[in-house]
C-alpha positions, -999 to +999 in steps of 0.1 A: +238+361-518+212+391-509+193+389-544+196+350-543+179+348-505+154+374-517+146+356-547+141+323-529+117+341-505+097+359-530+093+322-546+086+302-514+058+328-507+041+326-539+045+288-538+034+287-509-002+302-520-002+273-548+005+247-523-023+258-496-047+255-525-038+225-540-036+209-507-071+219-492-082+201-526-066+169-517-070+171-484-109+173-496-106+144-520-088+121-497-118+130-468-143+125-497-128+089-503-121+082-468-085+067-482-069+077-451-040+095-468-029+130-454-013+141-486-033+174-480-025+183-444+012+175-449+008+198-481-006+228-456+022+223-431+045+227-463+027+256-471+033+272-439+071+266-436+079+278-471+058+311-463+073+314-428+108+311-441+105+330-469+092+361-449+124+351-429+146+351-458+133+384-471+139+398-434+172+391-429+188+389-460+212+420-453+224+408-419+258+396-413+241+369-389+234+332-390+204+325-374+180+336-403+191+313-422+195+284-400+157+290-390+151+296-425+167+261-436+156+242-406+120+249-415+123+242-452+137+208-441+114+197-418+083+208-442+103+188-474+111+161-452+073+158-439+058+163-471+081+138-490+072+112-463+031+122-461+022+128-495+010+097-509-011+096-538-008+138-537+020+137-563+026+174-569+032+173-528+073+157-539+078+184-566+071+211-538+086+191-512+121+189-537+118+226-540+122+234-505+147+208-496+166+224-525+160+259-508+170+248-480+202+233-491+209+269-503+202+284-469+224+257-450+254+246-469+270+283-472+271+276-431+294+248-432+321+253-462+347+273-456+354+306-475+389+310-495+407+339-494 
């Protein structure tokens, strides 16, 4: 689970590069036709989760603990949930938004089964 979680961060924090730039140019083409969408600013709050949580992931991905990766999770689910609901005609906004409700099904699920001996 150590090389998965590092893995996963190392990918949210490039992705999370992508998004921010992809996003200011949507944000910029929904401003330029005044469409009222916020496909771009949901995109940059994505952005911020995934790169918050994978620095979080990275951190604490030897540590015996649970509360990296419930912050971890939590804020890969509020930014896929936000930028599934936001992203309107900014269509690569649900592939990214999949991805981290994906990561963050990885980060939360392990918490609730049970282990077998």
């Amino acid at each position: 689970m150590k090389t998965l979680k590092l893995v996963l961060g190392i990918l949210c924090i490039i992705f999370s590069v992508f998004i921010t730039f992809q996003s200011m140019l949507a944000g910029l083409g929904n401003a330029l036709q005044d469409n009222g969408e916020v496909g771009g600013s949901a995109g940059i709050l994505l952005a911020v989760a995934m790169l918050t949580s994978g620095i979080v992931m990275i951190a604490t991905r030897k540590s015996t603990g649970k509360g990296g990766a419930i912050a971890s999770g939590v804020m890969l689910l509020l930014g896929g949930l936000l930028g599934l609901l936001l992203a309107g005609s900014y269509g690569d906004l649900n592939i990214w938004s999949g991805f981290a409700l994906i990561v963050a099904a990885v980060n939360l699920v392990p918490l609730f089964v049970k282990k077998k001996n």
